[in-house]
Each structure stands twice: as C-alpha cells, then as structure tokens.
KEBA-211995 format. One record per residue (C-alpha): x, y, z. Coordinates in steps of 0.2 Angstrom, whole numbers, plus 2048, in hexadecimal, padded with zeros to 3 digits. Last residue first. Example, Ala and Ser with C-alpha at 12.3 -4.5 7.8 and 13.67 -1.06 7.14 Angstrom:
<rs>
     u     v     w
   844   7FB   824
   83E   7EA   827
</rs>
This chain:
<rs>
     u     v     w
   C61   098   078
   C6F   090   083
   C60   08A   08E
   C5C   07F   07F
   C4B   078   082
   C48   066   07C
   C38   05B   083
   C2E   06B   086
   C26   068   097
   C16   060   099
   C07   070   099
   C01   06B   08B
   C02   058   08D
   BF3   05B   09A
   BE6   05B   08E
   BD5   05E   097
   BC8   058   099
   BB7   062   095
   BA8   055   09E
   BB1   058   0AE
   BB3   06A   0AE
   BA0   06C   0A6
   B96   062   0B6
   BA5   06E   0C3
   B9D   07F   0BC
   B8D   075   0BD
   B8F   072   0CD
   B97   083   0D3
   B88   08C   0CB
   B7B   082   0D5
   B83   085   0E4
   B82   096   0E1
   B6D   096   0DC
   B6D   08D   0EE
   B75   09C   0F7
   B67   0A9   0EE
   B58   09C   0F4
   B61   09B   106
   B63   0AF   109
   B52   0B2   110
   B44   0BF   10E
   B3D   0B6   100
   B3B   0C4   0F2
   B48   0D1   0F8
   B56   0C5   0FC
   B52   0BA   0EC
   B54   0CC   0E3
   B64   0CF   0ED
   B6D   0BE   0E8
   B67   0BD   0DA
   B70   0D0   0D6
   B7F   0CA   0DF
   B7F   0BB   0D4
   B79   0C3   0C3
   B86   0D1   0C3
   B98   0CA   0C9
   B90   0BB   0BF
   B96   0C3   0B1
   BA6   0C0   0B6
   BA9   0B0   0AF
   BA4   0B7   09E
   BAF   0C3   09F
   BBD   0BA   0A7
   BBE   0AE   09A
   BBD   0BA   08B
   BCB   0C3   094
   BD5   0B2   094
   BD0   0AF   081
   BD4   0BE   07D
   BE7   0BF   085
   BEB   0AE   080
   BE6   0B0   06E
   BF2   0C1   06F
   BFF   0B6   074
   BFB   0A2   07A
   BED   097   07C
   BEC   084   07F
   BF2   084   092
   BEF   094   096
   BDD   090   092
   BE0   082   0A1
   BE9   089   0AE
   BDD   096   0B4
   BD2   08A   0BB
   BE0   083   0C7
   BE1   093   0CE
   BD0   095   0D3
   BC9   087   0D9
   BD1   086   0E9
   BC9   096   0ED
   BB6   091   0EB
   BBA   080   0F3
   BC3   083   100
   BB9   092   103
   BA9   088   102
   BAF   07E   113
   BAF   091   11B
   B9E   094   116
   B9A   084   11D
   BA1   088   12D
   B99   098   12E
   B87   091   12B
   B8C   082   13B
   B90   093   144
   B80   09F   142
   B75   08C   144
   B6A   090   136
   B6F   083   128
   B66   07F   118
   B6D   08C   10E
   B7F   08B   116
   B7D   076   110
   B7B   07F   0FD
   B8B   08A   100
   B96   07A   105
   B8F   06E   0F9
   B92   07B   0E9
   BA2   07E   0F2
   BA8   06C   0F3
   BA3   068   0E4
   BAE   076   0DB
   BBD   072   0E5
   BBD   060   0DF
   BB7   064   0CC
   BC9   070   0CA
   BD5   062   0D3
   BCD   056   0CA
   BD1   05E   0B9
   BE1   066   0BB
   BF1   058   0BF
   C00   05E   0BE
   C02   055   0CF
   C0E   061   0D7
   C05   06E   0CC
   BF5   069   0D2
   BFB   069   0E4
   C03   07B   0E4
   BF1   082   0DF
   BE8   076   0ED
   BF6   07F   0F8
   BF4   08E   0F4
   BE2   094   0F1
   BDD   088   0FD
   BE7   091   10E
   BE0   0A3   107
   BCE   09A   105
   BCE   095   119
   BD4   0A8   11C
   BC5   0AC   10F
   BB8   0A2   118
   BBD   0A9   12A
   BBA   0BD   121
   BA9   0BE   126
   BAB   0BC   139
   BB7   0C8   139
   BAF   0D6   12F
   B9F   0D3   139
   BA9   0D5   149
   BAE   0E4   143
   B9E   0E9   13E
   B94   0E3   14E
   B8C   0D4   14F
   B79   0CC   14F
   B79   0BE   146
   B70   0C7   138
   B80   0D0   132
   B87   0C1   12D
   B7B   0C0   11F
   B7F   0D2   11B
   B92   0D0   11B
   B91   0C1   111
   B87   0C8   104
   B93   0D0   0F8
   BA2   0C2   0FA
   B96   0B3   0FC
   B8E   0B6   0EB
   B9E   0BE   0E3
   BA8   0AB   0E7
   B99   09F   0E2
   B94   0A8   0D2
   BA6   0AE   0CD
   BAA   099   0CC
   B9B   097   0C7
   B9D   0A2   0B6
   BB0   09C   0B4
   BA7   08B   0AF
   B9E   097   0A3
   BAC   0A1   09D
   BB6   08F   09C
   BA8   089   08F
   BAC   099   086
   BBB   094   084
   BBC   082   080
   BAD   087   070
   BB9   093   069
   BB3   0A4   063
   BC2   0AF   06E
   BCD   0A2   067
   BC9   0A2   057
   BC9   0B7   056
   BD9   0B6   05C
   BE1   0AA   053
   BE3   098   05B
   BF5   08D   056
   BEE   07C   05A
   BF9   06F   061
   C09   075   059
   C03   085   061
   C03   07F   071
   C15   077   06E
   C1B   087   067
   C18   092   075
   C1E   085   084
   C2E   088   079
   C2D   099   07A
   C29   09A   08C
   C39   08F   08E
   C45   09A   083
   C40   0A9   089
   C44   0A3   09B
   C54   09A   098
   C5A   0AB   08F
   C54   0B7   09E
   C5E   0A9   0AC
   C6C   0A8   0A1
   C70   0BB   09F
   C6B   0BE   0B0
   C58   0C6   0B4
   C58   0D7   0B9
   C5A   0DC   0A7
   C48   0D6   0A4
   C45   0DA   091
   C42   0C8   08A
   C39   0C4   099
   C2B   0CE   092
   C21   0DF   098
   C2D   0E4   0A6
   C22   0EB   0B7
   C2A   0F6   0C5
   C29   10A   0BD
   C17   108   0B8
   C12   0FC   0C7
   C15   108   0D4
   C0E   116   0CC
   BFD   10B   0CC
   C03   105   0DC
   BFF   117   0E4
   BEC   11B   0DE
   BE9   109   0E0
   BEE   10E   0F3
   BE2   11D   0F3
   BD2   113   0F0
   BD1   10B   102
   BD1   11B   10C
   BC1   123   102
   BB8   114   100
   BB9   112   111
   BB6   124   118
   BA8   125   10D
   BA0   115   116
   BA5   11C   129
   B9A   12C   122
   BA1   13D   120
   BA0   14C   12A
   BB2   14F   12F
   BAF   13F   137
   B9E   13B   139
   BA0   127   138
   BB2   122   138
   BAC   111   141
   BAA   10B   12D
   BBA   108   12D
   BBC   0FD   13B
   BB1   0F0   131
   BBC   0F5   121
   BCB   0EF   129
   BC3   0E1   133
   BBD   0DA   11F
   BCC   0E3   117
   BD8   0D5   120
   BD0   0C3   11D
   BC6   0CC   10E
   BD7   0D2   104
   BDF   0C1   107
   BD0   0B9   100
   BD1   0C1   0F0
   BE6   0C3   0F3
   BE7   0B0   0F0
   BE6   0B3   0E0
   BF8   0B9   0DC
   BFE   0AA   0E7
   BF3   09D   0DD
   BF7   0A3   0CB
   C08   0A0   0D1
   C03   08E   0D8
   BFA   08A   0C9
   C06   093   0BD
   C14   088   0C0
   C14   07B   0B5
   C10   087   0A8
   C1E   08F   0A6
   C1E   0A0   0AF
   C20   0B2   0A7
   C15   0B5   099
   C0B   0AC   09F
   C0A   0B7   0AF
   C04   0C4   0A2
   BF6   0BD   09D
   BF0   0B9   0AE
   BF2   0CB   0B3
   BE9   0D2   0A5
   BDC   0C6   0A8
   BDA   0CF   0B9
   BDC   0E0   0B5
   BD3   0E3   0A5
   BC4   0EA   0A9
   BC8   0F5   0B9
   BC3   105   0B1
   BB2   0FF   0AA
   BAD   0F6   0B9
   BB0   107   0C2
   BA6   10E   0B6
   B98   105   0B9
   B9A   104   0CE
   B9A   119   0CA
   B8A   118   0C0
   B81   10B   0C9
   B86   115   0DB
   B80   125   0D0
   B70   11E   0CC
   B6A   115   0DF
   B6F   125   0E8
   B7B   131   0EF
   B8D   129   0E8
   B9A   133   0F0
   BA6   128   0FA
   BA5   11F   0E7
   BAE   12A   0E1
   BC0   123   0EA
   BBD   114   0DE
   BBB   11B   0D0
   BCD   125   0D4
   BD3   113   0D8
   BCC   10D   0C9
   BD4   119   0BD
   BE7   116   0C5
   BE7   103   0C4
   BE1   101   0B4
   BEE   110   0AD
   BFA   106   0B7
   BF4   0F4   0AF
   BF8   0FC   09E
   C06   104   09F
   C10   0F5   0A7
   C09   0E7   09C
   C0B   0ED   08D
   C04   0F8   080
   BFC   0EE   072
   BFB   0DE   07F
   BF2   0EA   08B
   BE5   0F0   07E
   BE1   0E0   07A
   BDD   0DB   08D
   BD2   0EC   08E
   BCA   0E7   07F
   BC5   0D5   084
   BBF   0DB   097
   BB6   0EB   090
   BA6   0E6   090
   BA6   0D8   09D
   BAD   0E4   0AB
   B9E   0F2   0A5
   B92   0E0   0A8
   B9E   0DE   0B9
   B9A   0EE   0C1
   B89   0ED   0BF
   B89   0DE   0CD
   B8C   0EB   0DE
   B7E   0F7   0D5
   B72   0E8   0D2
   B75   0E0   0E1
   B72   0F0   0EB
   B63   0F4   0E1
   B5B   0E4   0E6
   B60   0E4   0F9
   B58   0F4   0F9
   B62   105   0FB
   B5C   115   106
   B6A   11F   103
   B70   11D   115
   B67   10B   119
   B71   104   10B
   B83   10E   10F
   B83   107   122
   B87   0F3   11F
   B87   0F8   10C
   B9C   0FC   10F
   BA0   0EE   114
   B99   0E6   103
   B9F   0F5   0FB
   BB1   0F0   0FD
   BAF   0E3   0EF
   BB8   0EC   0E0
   BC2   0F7   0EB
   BC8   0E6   0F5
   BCB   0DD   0E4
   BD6   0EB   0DE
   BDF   0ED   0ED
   BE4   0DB   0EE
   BE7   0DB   0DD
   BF4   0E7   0DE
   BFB   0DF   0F0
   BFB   0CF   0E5
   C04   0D4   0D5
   C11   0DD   0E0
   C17   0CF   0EB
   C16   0C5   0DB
   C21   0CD   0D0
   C35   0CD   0D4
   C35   0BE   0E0
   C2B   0B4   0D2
   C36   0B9   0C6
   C47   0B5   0D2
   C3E   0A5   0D7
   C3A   09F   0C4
   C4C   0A2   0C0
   C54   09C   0CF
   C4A   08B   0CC
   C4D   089   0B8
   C60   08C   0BB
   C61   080   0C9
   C58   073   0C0
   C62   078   0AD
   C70   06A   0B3
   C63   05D   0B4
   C5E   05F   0A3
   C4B   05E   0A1
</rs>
C-alpha cells in the first residue's frame, strides 16, 4: 500500500465505522434480546400456561425453521431494495411480533407467534453481514464483524438482570411480570426501525457524509477486493447458494448456533436449580456472556492483526466443546459456572472470525445468498438444540445428556474447519488501488 493513502485509509474506515456501528449494535442488541427473551421469561411463563420442557424447546426452537425459510429471500429481497428499507421493515414487524407474545395463552399460539416472529426477523442478521461488506475491506471485517456481534452477549450481560427485575412487575395493572417483559422490551425495535430508515446509506458510492477523497478511496478499494475474488472464481447466484464450501460453512455455522442457543435458552433454568432468585438468576447467568463480550473483540482484533482465520476459528471452537462437556460432568454450582464461562470464550470468540471466510470468496448478489444460505442452515440449530435440549430434559431428568450433544456440535464444527483451509490471499490487499479513482 502507498504510504501516503495510510492516513486516508484510517480516517476513512474510523469515520464509517463511527457513523454505523453504534447503531448496528444497539439494533441487534434488541433484536437478539426479543429473539431470546423468552428464556427469562419461561422462569414464570412455563408453570402459567402449563408448558413442558418439551413444548418449550420446541416453541423457543420453531422460530428458527420460519428463520430458515425465508432467510435467502428476505436477503434478496434486501439487495433489490436496499439496505435502509429493508432492515426497517424487518425491524418494525418483529418488534410488533414481538410485543404479541405478552398474549400467547397456550402451547399453539406461543408456536404460532414464536413462528411468525421467525418469519419477520429472517433477514436481519445476514442482512447485516452483507451489508458490512459492502462497507469494510476485508481486513477489517473480523474485528467489525466482532463489535456488531458483540451485542449477543452484550444483550445477555445487561437484559439478563433487566429482564430478572422485569419479571417483579407481577399483577400490575393485571398482567403477568412475563407480559410485562415482552411488552417493554418490543417497543424499542418499534423506535430503531424509524431510526434506521432515515440514518442508513445503501452504498459508499452514495455516502455524502463521507469527503470527496475518503468516498472515492472507499469505492475504489471495495472494488478492487471485488475483482480479485472474482478473478478467482466469479460465483453466480444460484452456484454459490449450491456450492460444496457453502454449505459446509452452514454446517460448521450449525455448531456454532448449537453451543451458543443451547446455553442461551436453558441457562436460566439450569441456574435456576441452585436455588436463586430471579434477579440473581439474571446475574448469575449473564457471567458467560460478559466473558464472551471481552472474546468477541479481542480474539476478532487478533485475527485480523494476524490475518490469519483457520486456527483462530478451530481454537475457540475446542474450547467450547471442552468447556460445555466438562459443565455436564460437573455439579459443584460454581466449578459448572466457570466452565460455562470458559465455553464463552470459545462460543463467542468464534463468531467473528467465521464470518470472514464466505466473505472472503463471495461478493454481490452471490454474497448475499450464500451468507443467508449460511445463516440458515447455521440456524437451524436454533430449533433442534433447544428442542434436544428440552426432550433430554424431559426424558432424563438432567441437563448433562442435552450439554454433551453441544459439545459434540462444536467438535465437529471445529473437525470441518480444519479439514476446509482456507485461502488467505483473498483477503491480501489489492497490489494496485488508485485512490485517485
């Protein structure tokens, strides 16, 4: 790179990131506190309308077959129409979905709601990726892709006590503490979806808040990363969507979402057996997310330093797997909680490293598919882990068998990373950009 284009590239990429990311993680720290929320709320809801461990998997896991369904289409849909429109419309049907599910009565209509509110959030998240390409060289998108995720654990640390104290509404103008959360936890995706409507630009091409030099240095960077990926291998749509790479990352995404929605919707309840209170359940159950806040970050930060993604995506992935099959055999309440918070590390540090690798060889409307087609498989495990997890619940009356069938995810998941590779020359910068356009 040119010595004199380093200041340009670092006020370009700190103005961008200054301008999004603030944003981007509050939105999805709402949306992944609406989509897990109910796992605070079953501490009271269950034994209100009468739910098994069973149906309460099943009904906290349908949400992500509705999220597999439309996860492609929702990401096409956002290309055709942009960024800004799209995610707001996303935004503002789940939080109204969101908000109904103070009114669920029974097993059918919490399926029914948590379905549709799989179906209204479809999109987000691979949406979002997609459009951080669109926006960051690749050099950078661990440690970006990092900050925007750290709001999953950021939304527990905070919306576990939150939605603890939450649930002490109880009787308040005749609704339960659990209405009251789902109630007072929807209206801010409500909000943002205005929010991001009038805030987000589509392309850099169009970003007027960016200088003259800054917007042309941009463009001409993302399109140079462009056409060295698609010297490679220029991927249509429907080859990416079929390719054997990508649907081997939807399963290594797979344990990933196994390890991470197993905890997430059971945590609660398995903390709830050391004899606490609700908001000491909320604190207690949110140590392994303030441990995978600090991951998230830093292990992100590290792989870019080192450009290096291979290791630093089988690493994380071991340790979890370890971590949440030594929490299995382990009763000690504390010596459990320290394991949990070990798989953190791992569960957390792996995510934003993963994500740099179909970014890597895909770009446009291949990009957007094969991200979404990522995600959706990945996602699916939304579904079949909390709904083993339940069922093993149910059958054994113990936790350990659903916590083993985690770790097991996470060790294949790390078993395909390393047989995979990956090419890192695709994501070396561009030998020759002309910041002059």
């Amino acid at each position: 790179m040119n010595p004199l284009e380093a200041p340009l590239e670092a006020r370009t990429v700190a103005k961008v990131s200054a301008r999004f990311l603030p944003l981007l993680i509050v939105c999805y720290f709402v949306a992944y506190l609406d989509r897990v929320n109910v796992s605070f709320a079953a501490l009271t809801m269950k034994p209100d309308l009468g739910l098994s461990a069973t149906a309460y998997g099943f009904g906290a896991g349908i949400f992500f077959l509705a999220y597999f369904l439309f996860e492609v289409p929702s990401n096409l849909l956002l290309v055709r129409y942009g960024a800004r429109t799209w995610i707001a419309r996303i935004m503002f049907s789940w939080g109204v979905l969101s908000g109904a599910m103070a009114f669920v009565s029974g097993e059918t209509s919490f399926y029914v709601i948590r379905l549709l509110l799989g179906v209204a959030e479809a999109g987000f998240f691979p949406g979002i990726i997609f459009f951080l390409t669109l926006w960051f060289p690749a050099a950078y998108r661990a440690r970006i892709i990092g900050y925007f995720m750290a709001a999953i654990p950021i939304s527990t640390v905070v919306g576990a006590p939150a939605s603890g104290l939450l649930l002490g509404l109880d009787g308040l103008l005749g609704l339960k503490g659990w209405q009251w959360l789902f109630i007072i936890e929807a209206v801010p995706a409500v909000i943002l979806s205005v929010v991001v409507y009038f805030y987000l630009t589509d392309r850099p091409a169009d970003a007027t808040w960016l200088d003259v030099e800054e917007r042309t240095w941009l463009v001409s960077r993302l399109d140079q990363e462009q056409k060295q990926r698609e010297t490679r291998h220029n991927y249509g749509l429907m080859e990416a969507l079929l390719n054997p790479k990508v649907l081997a990352l939807g399963v290594v995404y797979f344990g990933v979402v196994a390890t991470n929605y197993g905890l997430t919707f059971f945590l609660p309840q398995m903390v709830q057996e050391f004899g606490m209170s609700n908001f000491k359940i909320g604190l207690v159950s949110a140590l392994p997310y303030f441990v995978g806040t600090v991951s998230i970050v830093l292990w992100g930060r590290r792989s870019d330093r080192k450009l290096e993604r291979r290791f630093h995506l089988a690493f994380p992935l071991l340790v979890a797997a370890a971590a949440t099959a030594a929490a299995a055999a382990l009763d000690d309440p504390a010596l459990k909680m320290i394991a949990f918070c070990i798989a953190g590390f791992g569960i957390f540090g792996s995510m934003p490293v993963f994500w740099t690798l179909p970014t890597a060889f895909l770009s446009g409307p291949a990009a957007a598919g094969g991200i979404a087609m990522i995600n959706s498989i990945g996602n699916l495990a939304g579904f079949a882990a909390p709904y083993a997890m339940g069922w093993i619940r149910d059958t054994t009356g113990s936790y350990a068998g659903g916590l083993l069938s985690l770790a097991a995810s996470g060790l294949i998941a790390m078993i395909i990373v390393l047989a995979l590779g990956h090419d890192r020359a695709l994501e070396r910068v561009p030998n020759a950009i002309d910041s002059a356009g």
